[in-house]
Structures are given as C-alpha cells and as structure tokens.
ROKOL-928182 format. One line per field, with one value per residue (C-alpha): x, y, z. Coordinates in Angstrom, 2 decimals, always signed. Last residue first. Layout:
! ROKOL-928182
c1 = [X|...]
c2 = [Y|...]
c3 = [Z|...]
//
This chain:
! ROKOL-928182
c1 = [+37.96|+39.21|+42.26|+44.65|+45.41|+47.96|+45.47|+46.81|+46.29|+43.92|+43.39|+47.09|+48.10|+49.88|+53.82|+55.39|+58.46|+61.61|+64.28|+62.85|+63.76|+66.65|+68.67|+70.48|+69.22|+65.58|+67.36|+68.72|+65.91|+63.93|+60.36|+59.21|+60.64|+59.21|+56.45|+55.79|+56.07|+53.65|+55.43|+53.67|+51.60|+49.46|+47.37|+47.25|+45.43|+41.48|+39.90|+36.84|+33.85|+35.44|+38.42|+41.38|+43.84|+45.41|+47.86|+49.37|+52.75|+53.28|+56.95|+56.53|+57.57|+54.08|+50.64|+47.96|+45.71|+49.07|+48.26|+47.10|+50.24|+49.26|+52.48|+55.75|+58.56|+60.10|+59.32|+62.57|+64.15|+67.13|+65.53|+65.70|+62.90|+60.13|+56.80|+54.86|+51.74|+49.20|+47.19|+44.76|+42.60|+40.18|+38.95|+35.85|+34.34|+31.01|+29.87|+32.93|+36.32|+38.92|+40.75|+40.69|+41.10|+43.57|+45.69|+45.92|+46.82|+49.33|+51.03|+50.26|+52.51|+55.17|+55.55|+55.99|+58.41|+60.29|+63.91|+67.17|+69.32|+69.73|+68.26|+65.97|+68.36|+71.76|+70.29|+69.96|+73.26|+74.31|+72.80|+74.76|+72.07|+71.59|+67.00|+67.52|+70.80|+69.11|+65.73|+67.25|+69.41|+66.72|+64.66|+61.58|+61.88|+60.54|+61.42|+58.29|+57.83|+56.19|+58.37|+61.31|+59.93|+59.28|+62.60|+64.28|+62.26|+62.84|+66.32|+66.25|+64.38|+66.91|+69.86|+67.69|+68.37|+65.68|+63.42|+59.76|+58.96|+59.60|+56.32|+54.06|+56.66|+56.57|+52.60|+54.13|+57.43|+55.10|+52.43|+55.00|+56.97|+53.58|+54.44|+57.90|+56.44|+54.31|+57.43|+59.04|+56.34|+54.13]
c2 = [-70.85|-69.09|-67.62|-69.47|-72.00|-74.90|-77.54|-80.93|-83.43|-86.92|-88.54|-88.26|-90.42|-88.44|-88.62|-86.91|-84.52|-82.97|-82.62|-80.23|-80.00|-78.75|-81.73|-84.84|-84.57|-85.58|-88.97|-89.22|-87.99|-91.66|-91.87|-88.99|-89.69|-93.30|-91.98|-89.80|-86.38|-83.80|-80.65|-77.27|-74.47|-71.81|-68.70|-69.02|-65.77|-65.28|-62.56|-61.36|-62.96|-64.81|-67.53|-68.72|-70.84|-74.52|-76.35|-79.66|-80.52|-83.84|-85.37|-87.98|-91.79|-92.89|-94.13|-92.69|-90.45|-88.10|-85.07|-86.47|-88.36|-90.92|-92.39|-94.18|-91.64|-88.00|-86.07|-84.06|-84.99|-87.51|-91.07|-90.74|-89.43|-87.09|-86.55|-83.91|-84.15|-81.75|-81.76|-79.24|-77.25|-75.05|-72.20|-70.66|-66.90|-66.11|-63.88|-62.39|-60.93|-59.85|-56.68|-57.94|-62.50|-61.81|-58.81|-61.78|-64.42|-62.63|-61.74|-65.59|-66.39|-63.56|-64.92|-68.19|-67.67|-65.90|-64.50|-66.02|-64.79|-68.78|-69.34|-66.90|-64.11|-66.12|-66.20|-62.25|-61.70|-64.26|-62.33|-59.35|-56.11|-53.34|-54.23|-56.04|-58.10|-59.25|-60.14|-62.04|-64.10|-64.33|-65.73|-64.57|-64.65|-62.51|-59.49|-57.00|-56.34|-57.49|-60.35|-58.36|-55.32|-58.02|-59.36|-55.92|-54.78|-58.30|-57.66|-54.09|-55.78|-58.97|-56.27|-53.98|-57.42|-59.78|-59.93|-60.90|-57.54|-55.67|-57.59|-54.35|-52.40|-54.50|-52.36|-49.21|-49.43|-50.47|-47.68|-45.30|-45.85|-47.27|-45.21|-46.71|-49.82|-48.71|-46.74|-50.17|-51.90|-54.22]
c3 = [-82.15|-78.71|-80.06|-78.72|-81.05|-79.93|-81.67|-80.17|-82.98|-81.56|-85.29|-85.69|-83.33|-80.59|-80.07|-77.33|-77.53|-75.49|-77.22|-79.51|-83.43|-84.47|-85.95|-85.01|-81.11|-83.19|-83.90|-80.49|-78.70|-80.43|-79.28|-81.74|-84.39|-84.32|-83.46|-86.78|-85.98|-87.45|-88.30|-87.47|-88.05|-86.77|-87.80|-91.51|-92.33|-94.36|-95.11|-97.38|-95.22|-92.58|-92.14|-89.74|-90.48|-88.41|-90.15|-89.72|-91.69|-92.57|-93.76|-96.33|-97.51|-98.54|-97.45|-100.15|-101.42|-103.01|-101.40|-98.48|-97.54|-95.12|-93.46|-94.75|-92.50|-92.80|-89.42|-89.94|-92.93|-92.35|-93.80|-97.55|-100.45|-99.71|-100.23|-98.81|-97.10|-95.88|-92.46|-92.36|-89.53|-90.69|-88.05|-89.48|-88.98|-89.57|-86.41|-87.27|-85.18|-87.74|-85.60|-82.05|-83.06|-85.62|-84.11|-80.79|-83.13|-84.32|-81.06|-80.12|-83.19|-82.04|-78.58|-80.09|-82.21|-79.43|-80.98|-81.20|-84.48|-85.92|-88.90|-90.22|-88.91|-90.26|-93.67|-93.90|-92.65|-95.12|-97.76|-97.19|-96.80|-99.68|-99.66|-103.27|-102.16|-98.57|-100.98|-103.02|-100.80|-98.63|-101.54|-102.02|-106.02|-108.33|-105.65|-106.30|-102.65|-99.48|-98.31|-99.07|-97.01|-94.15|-94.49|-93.95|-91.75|-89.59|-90.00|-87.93|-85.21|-84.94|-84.92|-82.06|-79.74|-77.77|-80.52|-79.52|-77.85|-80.93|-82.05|-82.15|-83.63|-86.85|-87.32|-86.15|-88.61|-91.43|-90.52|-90.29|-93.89|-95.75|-98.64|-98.72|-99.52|-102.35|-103.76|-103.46|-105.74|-104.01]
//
C-alpha cells in the first residue's frame, strides 16, 4: 500500500488497532503499534524496523525496543484475533491446517535448535521447528497461531532455556501429540 492508501484508511485503521488497546498496558506501546502496523502495510522494500521507524519519522531503536521488550499481552492480542477470525470469517467450508516447518540451523544456542525432522529438507537435521496452526475458507485465509517446538532436551534443562527468553516453566510433548492452543472452536 502506498501511504496515500494508508492515510485513506485514517479511522478505520485507528478503530480496527483500537480493538487491541487493551493488550498494551501504556499509550507509548499503542502509539508504536501504529507505527509498525503502517510499516507493515506500506510500500517499505524492506520490513525492517529500522526501515520502517526511519520511513514513519520515529528512531529505530524506539522501534526495536517495542518488538523487543515494551510489555504488552501476546496472548491477549492472539485470542483478540482469533476472536475477529472466528465473528467476521465464519464458513460452512472453513479448514484449520496445522504445520510444522523446519529450519536449519548451525550451533547449539538457538532456541529449540537440536538433530530432529526438518520437513523442509525430508530429513533429521540440526533445526529449530516452528508449529503453525491457520485458518481457511473460500477467498481468505490468516495464520491464527504459532510457536516454537522444543526439543526435550530444551525442554528438561531451565538452565538452558534461563539463557534466553523463552519460559521457565515448560513440558516437552513428542511431536506426534502437539497441544493446539486455538480457541476458536476448529
């Protein structure tokens, strides 16, 4: 979208963000989410929050140090979305898919890194796994959920997981029994 198509949704946009104002507990965290929003929606080749701080007149750190660290409920505003999903895209047809996809990586630090089935590649590898859960009908389609698959040996070891931001507090389930967190009735 161009930024005269942006600007053209002015109310609507504001409205629309509104609805998650809720999840943010300080007016800073609402005014960034704008701005990442607009960046997310415009022209900006690259969607960068560098680029898109410098493009929309903020500093780019300000805009790094909302997506890392300005506290606000994730969760809050996944079920939020969830919720828009499941009033304004109900279908007779609709399909939940649920995906696990594999990335490969090198070293022993990432998050969830470890030798296990990477799909992408067909076979067992050094990879972090992401499981994702979307939502389909006729002429739409959303990613509704998302999130890392631990190996167990991250998950049976706090100290590793204390390393980085990942819970404290974490069970491991084989991946042929993945909790779905969904809550939109699929």
């Amino acid at each position: 979208m161009t930024l005269k198509q942006i600007a053209a949704l002015g109310r609507e946009l504001v409205l629309f963000l509104g609805l998650f104002a809720d999840c943010f507990g300080r007016r800073e965290g609402r005014g960034l989410l704008r701005v990442y929003v607009k960046g997310q929606l415009s022209e900006v080749h690259r969607k960068t929050a560098e680029g898109i701080a410098l493009r929309f007149g903020e500093a780019p750190r300000t805009l790094q140090r909302f997506l890392e660290s300005i506290k606000w409920d994730a969760e809050k505003l996944r079920d939020r979305c969830q919720e828009i999903v499941a009033t304004d895209h109900a279908h007779p047809e609709a399909i939940g898919v649920v995906d696990e996809s594999g990335v490969a990586k090198s070293g022993k630090r990432t998050v969830g890194v470890g030798r296990q089935w990477n799909g992408n590649r067909g076979k067992v590898d050094n990879c972090v796994v992401g499981v994702h859960l979307s939502y389909a009908t006729p002429g739409f389609q959303c990613l509704l959920d998302s999130a890392l698959y631990l190996p167990e040996d991250w998950a049976d070891d706090p100290e590793r997981r204390k390393k980085t931001t990942y819970p404290r507090r974490w069970s491991f389930a084989p991946n042929r029994k993945l909790p779905c967190r969904a809550s939109i009735g699929l």
